[in-house]
TORLUMBA-965458 format. One record per atom (N, C-alpha, C, CB): residue in one letter; x, y, z. Coordinates in steps of 0.2 Angstrom, whole numbers, padded with zeros to 4 digits, always signed. Glycine has a CB too. Example, Ala and Ser with C-alpha at 12.3 -4.5 7.8 and 13.67 -1.06 7.14 Angstrom:
<atoms>
A+0066-0028+0039;A+0062-0022+0039;A+0066-0016+0039;A+0057-0022+0045;S+0064-0011+0035;S+0068-0005+0036;S+0064+0000+0039;S+0070-0003+0029;
</atoms>
This chain:
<atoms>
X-0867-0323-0630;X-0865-0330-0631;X-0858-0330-0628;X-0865-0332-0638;X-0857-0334-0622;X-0850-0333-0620;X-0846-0341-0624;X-0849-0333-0611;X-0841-0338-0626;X-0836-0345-0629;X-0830-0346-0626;X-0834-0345-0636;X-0828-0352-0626;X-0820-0355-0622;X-0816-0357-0628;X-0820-0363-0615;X-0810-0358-0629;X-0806-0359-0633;X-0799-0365-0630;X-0804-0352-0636;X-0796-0368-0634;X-0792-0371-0630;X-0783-0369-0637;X-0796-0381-0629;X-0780-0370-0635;X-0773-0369-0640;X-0769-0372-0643;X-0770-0368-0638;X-0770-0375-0650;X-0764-0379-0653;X-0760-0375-0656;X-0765-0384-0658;X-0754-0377-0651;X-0748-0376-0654;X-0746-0379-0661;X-0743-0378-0649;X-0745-0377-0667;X-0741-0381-0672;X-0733-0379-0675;X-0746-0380-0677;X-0727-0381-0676;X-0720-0381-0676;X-0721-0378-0683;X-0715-0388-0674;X-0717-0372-0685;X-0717-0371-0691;X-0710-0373-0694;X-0719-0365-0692;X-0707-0380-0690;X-0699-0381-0694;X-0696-0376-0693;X-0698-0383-0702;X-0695-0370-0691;X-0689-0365-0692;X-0685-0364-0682;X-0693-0356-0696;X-0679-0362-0682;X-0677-0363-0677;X-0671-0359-0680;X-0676-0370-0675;X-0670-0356-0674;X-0663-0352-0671;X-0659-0353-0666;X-0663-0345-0670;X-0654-0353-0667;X-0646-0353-0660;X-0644-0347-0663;X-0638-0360-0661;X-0644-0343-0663;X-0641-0333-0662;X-0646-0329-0664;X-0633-0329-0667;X-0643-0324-0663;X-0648-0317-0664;X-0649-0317-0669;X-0646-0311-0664;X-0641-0315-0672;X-0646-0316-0679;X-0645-0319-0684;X-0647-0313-0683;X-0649-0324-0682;X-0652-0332-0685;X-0659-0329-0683;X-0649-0340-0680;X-0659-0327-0678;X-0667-0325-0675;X-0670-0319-0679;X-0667-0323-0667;X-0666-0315-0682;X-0668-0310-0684;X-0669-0312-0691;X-0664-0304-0683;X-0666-0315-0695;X-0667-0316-0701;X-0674-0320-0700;X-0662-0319-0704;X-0675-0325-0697;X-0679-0328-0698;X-0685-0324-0695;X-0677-0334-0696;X-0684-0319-0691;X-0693-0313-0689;X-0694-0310-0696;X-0691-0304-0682;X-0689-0309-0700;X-0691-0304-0706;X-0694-0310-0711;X-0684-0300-0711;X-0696-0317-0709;X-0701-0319-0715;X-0706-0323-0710;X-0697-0325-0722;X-0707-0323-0704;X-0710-0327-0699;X-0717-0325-0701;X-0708-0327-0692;X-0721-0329-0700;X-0729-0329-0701;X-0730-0326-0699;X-0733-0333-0701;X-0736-0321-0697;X-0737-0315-0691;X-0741-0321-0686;X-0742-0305-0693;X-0742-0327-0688;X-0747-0330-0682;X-0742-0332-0676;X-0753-0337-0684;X-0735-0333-0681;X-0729-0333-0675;X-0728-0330-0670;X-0724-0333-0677;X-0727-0323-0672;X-0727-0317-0669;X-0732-0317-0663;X-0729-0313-0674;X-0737-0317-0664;X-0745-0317-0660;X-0744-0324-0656;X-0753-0317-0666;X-0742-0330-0658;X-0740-0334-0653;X-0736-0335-0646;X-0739-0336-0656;X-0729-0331-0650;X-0725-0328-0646;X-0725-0323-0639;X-0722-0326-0649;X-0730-0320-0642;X-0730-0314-0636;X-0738-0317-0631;X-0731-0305-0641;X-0743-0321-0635;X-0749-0321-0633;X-0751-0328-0627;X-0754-0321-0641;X-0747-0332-0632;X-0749-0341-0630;X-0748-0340-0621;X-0741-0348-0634;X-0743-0340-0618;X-0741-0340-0612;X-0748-0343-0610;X-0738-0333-0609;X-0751-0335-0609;X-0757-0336-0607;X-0762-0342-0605;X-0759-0334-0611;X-0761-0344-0610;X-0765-0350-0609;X-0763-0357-0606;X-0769-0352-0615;X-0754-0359-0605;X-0749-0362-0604;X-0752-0363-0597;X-0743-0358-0606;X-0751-0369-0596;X-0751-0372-0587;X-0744-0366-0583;X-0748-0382-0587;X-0744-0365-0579;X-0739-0361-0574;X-0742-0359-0569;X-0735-0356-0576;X-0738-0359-0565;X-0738-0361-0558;X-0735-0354-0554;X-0732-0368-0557;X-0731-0349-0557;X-0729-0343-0555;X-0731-0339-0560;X-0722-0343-0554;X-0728-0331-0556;X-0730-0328-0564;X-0722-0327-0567;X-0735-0318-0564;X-0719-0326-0574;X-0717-0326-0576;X-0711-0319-0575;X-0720-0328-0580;X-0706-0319-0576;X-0702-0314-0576;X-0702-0309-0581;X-0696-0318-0576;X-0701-0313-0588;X-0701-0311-0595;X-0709-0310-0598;X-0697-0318-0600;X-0710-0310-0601;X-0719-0311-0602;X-0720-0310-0611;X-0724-0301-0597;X-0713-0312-0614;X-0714-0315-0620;X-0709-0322-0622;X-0713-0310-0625;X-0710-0323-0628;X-0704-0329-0628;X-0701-0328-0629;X-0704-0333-0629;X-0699-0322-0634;X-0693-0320-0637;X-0688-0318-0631;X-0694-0314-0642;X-0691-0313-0629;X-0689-0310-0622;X-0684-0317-0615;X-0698-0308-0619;X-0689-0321-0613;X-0687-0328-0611;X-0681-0331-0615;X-0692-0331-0612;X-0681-0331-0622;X-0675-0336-0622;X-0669-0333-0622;X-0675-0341-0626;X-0669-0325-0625;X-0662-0320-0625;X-0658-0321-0617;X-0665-0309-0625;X-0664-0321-0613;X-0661-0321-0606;X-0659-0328-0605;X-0665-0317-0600;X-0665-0333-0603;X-0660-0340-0604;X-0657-0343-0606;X-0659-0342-0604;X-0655-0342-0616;X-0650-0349-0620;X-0644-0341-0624;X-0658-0355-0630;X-0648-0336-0622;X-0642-0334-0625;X-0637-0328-0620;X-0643-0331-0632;X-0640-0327-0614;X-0640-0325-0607;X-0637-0318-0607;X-0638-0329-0603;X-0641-0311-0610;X-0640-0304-0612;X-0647-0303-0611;X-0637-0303-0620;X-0645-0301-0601;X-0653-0296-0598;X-0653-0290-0602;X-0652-0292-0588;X-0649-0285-0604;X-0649-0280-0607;X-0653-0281-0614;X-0642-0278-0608;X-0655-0284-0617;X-0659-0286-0621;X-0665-0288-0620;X-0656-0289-0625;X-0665-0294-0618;X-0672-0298-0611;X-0676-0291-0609;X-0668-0302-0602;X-0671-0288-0606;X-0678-0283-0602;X-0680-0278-0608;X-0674-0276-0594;X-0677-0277-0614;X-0681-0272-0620;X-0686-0275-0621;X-0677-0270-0627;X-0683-0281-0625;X-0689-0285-0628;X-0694-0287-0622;X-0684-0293-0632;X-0694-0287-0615;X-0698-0288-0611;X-0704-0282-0608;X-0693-0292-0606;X-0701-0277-0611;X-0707-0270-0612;X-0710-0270-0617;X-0704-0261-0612;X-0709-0275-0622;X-0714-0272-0628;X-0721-0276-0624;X-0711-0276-0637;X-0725-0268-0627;X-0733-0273-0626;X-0736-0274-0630;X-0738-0271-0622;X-0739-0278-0634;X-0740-0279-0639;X-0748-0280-0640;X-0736-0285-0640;X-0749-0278-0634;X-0758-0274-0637;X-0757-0265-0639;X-0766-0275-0627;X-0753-0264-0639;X-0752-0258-0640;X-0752-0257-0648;X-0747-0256-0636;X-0751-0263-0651;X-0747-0263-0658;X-0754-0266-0664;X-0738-0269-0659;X-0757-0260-0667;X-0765-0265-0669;X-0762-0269-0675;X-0773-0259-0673;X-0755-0266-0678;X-0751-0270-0684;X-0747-0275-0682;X-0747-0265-0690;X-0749-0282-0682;X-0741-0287-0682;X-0737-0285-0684;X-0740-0292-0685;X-0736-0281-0691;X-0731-0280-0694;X-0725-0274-0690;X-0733-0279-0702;X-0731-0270-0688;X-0726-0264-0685;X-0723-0266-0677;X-0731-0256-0684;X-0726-0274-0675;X-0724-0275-0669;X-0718-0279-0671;X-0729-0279-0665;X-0718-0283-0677;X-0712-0286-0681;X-0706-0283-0682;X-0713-0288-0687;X-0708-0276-0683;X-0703-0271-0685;X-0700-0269-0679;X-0705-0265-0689;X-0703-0269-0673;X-0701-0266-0667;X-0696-0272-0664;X-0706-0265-0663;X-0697-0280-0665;X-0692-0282-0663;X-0687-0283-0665;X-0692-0285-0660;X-0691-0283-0672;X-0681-0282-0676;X-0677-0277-0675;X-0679-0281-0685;X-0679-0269-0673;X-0673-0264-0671;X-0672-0264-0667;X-0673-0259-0673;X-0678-0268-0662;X-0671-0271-0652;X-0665-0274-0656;X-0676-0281-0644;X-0667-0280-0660;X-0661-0287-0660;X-0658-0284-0665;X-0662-0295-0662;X-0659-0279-0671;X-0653-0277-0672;X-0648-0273-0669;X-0653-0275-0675;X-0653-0268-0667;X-0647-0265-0661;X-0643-0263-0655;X-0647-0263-0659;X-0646-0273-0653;X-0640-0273-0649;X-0638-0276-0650;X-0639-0274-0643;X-0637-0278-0658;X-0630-0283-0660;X-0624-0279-0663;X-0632-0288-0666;X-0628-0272-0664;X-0626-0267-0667;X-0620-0266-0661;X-0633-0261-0669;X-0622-0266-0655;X-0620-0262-0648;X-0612-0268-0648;X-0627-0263-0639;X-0614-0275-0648;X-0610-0279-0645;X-0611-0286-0652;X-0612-0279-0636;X-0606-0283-0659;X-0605-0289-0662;X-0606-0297-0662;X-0601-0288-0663;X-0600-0299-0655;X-0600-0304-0655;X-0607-0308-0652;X-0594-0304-0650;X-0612-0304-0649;X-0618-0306-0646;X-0623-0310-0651;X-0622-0299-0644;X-0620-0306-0658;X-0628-0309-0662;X-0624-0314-0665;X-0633-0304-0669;X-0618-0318-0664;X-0617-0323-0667;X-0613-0329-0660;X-0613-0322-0674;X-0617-0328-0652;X-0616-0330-0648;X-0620-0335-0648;X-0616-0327-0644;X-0618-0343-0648;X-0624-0348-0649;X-0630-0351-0643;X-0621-0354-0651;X-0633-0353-0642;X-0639-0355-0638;X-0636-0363-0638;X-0647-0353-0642;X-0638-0365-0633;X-0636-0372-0632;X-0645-0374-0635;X-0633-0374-0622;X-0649-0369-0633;X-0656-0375-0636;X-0657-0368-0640;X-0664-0378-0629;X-0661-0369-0643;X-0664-0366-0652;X-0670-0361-0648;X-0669-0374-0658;X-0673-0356-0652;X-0677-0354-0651;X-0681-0359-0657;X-0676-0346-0649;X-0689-0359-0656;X-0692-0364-0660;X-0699-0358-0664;X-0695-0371-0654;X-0698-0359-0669;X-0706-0355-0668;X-0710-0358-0673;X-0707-0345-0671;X-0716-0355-0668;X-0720-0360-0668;X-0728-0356-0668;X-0719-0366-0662;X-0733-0356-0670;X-0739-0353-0671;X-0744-0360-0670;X-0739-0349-0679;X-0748-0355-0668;X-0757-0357-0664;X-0762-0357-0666;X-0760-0353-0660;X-0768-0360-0666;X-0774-0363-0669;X-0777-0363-0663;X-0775-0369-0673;X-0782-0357-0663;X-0789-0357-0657;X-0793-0362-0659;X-0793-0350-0656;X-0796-0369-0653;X-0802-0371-0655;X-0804-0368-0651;X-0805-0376-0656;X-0812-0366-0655;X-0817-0363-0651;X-0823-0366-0650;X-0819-0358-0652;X-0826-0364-0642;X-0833-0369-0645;X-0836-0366-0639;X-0833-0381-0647;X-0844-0367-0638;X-0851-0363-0638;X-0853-0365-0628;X-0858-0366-0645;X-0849-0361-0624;X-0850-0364-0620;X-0857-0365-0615;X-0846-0363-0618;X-0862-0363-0620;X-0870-0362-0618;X-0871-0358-0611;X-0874-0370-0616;X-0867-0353-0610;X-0868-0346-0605;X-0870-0340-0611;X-0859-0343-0600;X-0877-0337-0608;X-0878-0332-0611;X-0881-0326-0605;X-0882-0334-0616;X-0876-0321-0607;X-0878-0315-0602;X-0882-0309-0607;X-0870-0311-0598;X-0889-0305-0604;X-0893-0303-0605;X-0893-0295-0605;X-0896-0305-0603;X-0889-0295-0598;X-0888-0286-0597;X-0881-0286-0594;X-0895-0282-0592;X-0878-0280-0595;X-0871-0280-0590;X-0872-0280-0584;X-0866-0273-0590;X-0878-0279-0579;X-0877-0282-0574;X-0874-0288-0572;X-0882-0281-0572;X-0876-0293-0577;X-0876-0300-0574;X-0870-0300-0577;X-0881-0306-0575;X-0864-0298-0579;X-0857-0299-0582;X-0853-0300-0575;X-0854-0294-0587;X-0855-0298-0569;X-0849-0302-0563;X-0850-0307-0562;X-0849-0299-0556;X-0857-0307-0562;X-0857-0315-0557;X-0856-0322-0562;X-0867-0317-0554;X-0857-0319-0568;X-0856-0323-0575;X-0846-0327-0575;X-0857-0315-0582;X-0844-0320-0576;X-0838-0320-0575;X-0833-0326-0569;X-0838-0312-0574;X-0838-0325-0566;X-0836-0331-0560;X-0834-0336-0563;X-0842-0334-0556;X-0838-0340-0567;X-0839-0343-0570;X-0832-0346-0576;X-0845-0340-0572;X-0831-0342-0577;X-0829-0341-0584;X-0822-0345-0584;X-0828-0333-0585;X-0821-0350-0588;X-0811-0354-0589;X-0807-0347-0592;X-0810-0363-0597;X-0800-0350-0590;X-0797-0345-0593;X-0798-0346-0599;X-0791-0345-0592;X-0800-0349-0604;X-0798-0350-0611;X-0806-0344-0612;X-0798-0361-0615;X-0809-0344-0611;X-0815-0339-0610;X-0814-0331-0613;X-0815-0338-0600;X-0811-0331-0606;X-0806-0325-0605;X-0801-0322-0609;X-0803-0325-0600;X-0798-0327-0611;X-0792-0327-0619;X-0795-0325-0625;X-0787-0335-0622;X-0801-0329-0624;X-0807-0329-0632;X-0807-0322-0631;X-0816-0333-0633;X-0813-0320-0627;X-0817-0313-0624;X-0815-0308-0626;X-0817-0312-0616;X-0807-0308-0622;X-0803-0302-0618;X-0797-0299-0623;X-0800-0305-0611;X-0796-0306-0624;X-0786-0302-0626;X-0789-0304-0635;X-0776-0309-0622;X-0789-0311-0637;X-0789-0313-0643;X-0796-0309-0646;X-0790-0323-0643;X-0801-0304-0645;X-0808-0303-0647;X-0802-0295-0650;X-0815-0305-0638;X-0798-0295-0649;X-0794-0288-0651;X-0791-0287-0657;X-0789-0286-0648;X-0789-0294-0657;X-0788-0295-0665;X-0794-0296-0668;X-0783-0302-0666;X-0798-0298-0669;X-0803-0299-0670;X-0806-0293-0673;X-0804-0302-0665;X-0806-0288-0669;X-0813-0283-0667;X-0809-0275-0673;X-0814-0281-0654;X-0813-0274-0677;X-0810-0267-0681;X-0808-0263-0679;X-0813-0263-0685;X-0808-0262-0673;X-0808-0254-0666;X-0802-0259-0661;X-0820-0252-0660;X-0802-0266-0661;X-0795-0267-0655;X-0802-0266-0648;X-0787-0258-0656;X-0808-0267-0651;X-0811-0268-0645;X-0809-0274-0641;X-0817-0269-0646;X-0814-0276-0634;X-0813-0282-0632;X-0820-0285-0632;X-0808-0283-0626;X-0822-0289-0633;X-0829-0292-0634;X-0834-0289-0628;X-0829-0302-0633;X-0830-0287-0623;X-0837-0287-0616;X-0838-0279-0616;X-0833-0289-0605;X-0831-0274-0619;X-0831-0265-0621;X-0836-0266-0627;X-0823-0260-0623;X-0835-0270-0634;X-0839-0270-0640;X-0848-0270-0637;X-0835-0277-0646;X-0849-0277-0633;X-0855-0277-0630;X-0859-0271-0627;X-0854-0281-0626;X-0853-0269-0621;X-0858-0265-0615;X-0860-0258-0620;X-0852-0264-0608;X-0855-0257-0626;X-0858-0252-0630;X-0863-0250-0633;X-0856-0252-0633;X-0867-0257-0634;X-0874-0257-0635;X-0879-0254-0632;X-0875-0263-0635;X-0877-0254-0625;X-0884-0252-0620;X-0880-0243-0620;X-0885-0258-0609;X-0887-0240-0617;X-0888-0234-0614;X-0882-0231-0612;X-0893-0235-0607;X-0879-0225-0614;X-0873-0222-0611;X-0873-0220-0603;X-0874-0215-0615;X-0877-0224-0598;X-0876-0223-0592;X-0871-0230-0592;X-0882-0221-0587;X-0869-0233-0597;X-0864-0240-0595;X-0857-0235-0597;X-0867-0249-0602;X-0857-0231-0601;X-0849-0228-0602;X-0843-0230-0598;X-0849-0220-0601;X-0846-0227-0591;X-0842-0227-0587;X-0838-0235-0587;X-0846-0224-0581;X-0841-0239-0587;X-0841-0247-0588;X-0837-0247-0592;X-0847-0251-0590;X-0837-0245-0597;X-0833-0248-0604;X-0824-0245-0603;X-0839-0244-0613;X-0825-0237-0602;X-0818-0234-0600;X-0815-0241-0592;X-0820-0223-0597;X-0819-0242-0588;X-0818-0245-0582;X-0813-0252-0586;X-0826-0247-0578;X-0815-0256-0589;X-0812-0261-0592;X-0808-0258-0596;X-0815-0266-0595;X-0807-0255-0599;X-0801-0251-0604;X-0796-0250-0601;X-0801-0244-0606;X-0795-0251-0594;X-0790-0248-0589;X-0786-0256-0587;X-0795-0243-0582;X-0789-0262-0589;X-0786-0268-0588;X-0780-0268-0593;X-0791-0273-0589;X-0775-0270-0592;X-0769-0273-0595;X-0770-0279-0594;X-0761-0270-0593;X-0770-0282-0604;X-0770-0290-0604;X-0766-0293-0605;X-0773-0293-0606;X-0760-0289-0606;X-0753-0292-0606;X-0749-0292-0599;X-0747-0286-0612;X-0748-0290-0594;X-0745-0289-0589;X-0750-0293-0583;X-0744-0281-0589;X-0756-0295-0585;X-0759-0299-0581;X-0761-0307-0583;X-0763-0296-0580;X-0760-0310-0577;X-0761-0318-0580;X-0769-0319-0580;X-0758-0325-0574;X-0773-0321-0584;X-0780-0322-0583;X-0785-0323-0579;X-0782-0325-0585;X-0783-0327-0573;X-0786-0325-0568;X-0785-0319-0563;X-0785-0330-0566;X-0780-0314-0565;X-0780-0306-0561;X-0781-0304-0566;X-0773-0303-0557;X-0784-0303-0572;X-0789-0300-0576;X-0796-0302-0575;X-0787-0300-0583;X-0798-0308-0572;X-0806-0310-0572;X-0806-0309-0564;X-0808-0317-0575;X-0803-0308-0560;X-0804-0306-0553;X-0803-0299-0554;X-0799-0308-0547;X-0799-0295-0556;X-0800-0288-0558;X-0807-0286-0560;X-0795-0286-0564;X-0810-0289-0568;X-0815-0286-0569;X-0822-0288-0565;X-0815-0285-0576;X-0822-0293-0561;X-0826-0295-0557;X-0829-0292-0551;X-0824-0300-0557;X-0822-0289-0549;X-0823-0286-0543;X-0825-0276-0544;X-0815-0288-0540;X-0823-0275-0551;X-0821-0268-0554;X-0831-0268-0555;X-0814-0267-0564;X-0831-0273-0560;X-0838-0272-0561;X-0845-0274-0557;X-0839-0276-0566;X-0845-0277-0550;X-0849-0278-0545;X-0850-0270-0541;X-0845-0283-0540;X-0845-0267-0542;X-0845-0260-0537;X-0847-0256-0542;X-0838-0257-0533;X-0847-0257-0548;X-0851-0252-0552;X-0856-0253-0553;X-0849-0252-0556;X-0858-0257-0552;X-0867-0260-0555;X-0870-0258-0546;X-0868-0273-0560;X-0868-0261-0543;X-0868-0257-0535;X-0869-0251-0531;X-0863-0258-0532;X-0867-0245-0539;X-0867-0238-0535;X-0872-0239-0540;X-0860-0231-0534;X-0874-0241-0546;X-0877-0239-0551;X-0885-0243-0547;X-0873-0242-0558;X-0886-0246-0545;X-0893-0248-0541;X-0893-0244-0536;X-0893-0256-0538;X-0889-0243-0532;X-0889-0238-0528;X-0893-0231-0529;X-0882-0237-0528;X-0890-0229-0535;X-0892-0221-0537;X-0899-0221-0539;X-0887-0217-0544;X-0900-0226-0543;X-0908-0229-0545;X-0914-0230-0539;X-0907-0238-0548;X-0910-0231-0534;X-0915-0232-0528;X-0918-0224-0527;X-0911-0237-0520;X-0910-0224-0525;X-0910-0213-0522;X-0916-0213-0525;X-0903-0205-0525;X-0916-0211-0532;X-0919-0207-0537;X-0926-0209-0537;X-0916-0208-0545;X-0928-0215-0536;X-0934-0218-0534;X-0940-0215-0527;X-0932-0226-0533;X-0934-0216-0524;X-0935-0214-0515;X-0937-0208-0515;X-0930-0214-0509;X-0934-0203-0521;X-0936-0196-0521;X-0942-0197-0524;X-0931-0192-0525;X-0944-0199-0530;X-0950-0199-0535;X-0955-0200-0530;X-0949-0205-0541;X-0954-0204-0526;X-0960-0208-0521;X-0962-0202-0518;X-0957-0214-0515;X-0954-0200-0515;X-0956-0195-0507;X-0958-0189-0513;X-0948-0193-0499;X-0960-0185-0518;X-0960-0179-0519;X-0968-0181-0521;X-0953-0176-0525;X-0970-0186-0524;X-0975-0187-0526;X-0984-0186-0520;X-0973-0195-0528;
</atoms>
């Protein structure tokens, strides 16, 4: 059952002009803030790809303009972290420690606020159903970005293992799909915009199912000719 999702942003009234303002207010922020911050982009209309690739990250360097911070906060990857909270904890000892480095920094003001704000997936049933992993390229074609966000990145939170819905699936069939499932494990869904993750696995998973018909024939052509 493939599903799409679309993204309400909702304002949780809290706002910062310095660091730390920003820090105090991460030590009680909802963790769907958190997950907003680093996740939403994603689904955000744009036109380029991004410099920064969170938001926290983005506004250090624009409203309070300290790259040296920007680029830390702009390595965290945050599918690496199965706990919000330990991801929370990671960017409070970036922002405390570069306020730590340079005092005057964490009480340097922002002409605009950082805003936070947390998300509400709707989801809903976009009547595609795929039967076997073969058909998951041509499927994939198909597929909106919001698809892909459900599927791929959001299906991690989601999943006890940090699966993603198409590795939890392909796990179901016959261990000659392994190779499949490690194959998408090798996608980064942070560092790619959704459409170079669905041309990635589109293209990754065509050549596999390709050597895998392939070898099925050989083996056949043998069965035939030995017979």
């Amino acid at each position: 059952m493939v599903k799409d999702c679309a993204l309400v942003s909702i304002s949780t009234g809290e706002k910062a002009y310095t660091l730390a303002e920003l820090a105090e207010r991460l030590k009680k922020a909802d963790p769907a803030c958190i997950y907003h911050h680093f996740w939403s982009r994603h689904l955000r209309p744009s036109f380029d790809h991004p410099e920064f690739h969170n938001d926290f990250a983005a506004w250090v360097h624009q409203e309070i303009r300290d790259r040296v911070l920007a680029e830390r906060l702009n390595l965290i990857a945050p599918n690496e972290y199965r706990d919000i909270e330990v991801l929370r904890e990671t960017l409070l000892v970036y922002i405390q420690e570069r306020i730590f480095e340079d005092e005057y920094l964490g009480w340097r003001k922002a002409d605009n606020p950082f805003y936070f704000v947390k998300s509400q997936l709707v989801i809903f049933d976009t009547g595609l159903r795929i039967e076997w992993p073969y058909q998951i390229a041509d499927a994939l074609e198909s597929f909106s970005p919001g698809s892909i966000f459900f599927h791929f990145i959001d299906a991690r939170r989601r999943h006890p293992q940090g699966l993603d819905d198409f590795r939890d699936w392909i796990s179901k069939f016959p261990s000659e799909y392994k190779p499949l499932e490690d194959l998408i494990a090798r996608v980064d869904p942070f560092f790619l915009s959704l459409y170079e993750i669905r041309d990635f696995l589109v293209r990754h998973i065509r050549a596999f199912c390709a050597k895998m018909q392939a070898k099925r024939e050989f083996y056949e052509r043998k069965i035939r000719g030995s017979s």
